[in-house]
FITIMAR-891405 format. One record per residue (C-alpha): residue in one letter; z negated, y negated, x. Coordinates in steps of 0.5 Angstrom, whole numbers, plus 500, padded with zeros to 3 digits. Example, Ala and Ser with C-alpha at 12.3 -4.5 7.8 and 13.67 -1.06 7.14 Angstrom:
residues 2
A484509525;S486502527;
end
This chain:
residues 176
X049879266;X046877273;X049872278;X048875286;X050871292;X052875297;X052870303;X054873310;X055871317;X061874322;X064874329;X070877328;X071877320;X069884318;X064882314;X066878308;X071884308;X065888306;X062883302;X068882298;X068890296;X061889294;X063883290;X069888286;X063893285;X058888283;X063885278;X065892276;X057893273;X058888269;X055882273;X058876278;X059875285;X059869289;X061871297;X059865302;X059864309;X051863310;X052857314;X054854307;X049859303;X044853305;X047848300;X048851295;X041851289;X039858291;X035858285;X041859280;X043867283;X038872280;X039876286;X041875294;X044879299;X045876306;X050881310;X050880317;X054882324;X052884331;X055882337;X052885344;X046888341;X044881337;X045877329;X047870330;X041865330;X043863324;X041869319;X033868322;X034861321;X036862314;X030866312;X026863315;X027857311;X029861304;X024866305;X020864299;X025865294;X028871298;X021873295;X022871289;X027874286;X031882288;X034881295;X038885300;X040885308;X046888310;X048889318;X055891321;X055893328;X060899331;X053903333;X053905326;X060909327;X055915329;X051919325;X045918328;X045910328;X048910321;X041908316;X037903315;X032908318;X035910325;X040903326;X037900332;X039894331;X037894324;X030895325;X030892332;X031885328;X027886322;X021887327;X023879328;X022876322;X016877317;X022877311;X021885308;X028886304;X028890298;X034894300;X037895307;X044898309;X048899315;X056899316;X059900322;X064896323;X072894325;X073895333;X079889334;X081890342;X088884341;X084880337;X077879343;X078873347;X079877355;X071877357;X070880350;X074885350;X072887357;X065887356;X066891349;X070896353;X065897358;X060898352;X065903349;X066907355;X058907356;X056910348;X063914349;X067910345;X075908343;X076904350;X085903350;X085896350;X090895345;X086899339;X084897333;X080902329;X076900323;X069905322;X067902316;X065907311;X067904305;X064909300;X057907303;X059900301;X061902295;X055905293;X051899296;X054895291;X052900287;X044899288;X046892288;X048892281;X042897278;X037892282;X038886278;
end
């Protein structure tokens, strides 16, 4: 039995949603879990998981500092041990943007850091237009008009494919 912390960073609150069912698909494989938000990931002995997993969201195009900060200062022992980068971002909700191969914003931030994740995913995420803050919900709405997206002010749709993340979990519980 191997101990894997997922630790993510979120915007909205889709993903630790996506880190949860990873956990219970994990869990299921006979190992642990532990889902913490990466900004307390840091205080934890990170040396006492067998395998990590960092799970982050996208926000105009961009992952909060806060994921590159963390790899950097953890890299070493992201090397160290089996590891994992999921992203969750809603251009995932096309076919075409949905792997780690042809994700944008995957690969545009993976050209950033010097990391190299063992196993990469790609989730689109949930479109929330009551819960965004007035300036956000314009700006999303005026990116989802662009990318021919859902734009009624008053929508939420969740696009999330949760038999991918399940199988991600999967590949989790086989990389130990």
């Amino acid at each position: 039995m191997s101990s894997i912390l997922l630790a993510y960073s979120t915007t909205d609150g889709h993903t630790p949603r996506i880190c949860e069912r990873l956990r219970q698909v994990i869990e299921q494989k006979g190992h642990t879990a532990a889902v913490v938000p990466l900004s307390q990931a840091g205080a934890l002995d990170l040396a006492t998981f067998d395998s990590i997993v960092i799970g982050a969201s996208i926000r105009y195009g961009k992952h909060q500092p806060e994921v590159a900060q963390f790899i950097a200062q953890h890299q070493t022992l992201l090397e160290s041990r089996p590891n994992a980068f999921f992203t969750v971002n809603i251009v995932a909700r096309k076919p075409n943007k949905n792997r780690p191969e042809n994700n944008p914003y995957l690969l545009k931030f993976l050209r950033t850091i010097s990391w190299k994740p063992k196993l990469l995913g790609v989730f689109a995420g949930k479109l929330d237009y009551p819960r965004y803050r007035f300036i956000d919900r314009q700006m999303i709405r005026f990116i989802m008009l662009i990318t021919k997206g859902p734009t009624d002010p008053t929508v939420v749709v969740e696009f999330t494919d949760w038999l991918a993340v399940e199988e991600f979990g999967c590949q989790l519980s086989r990389m130990v």
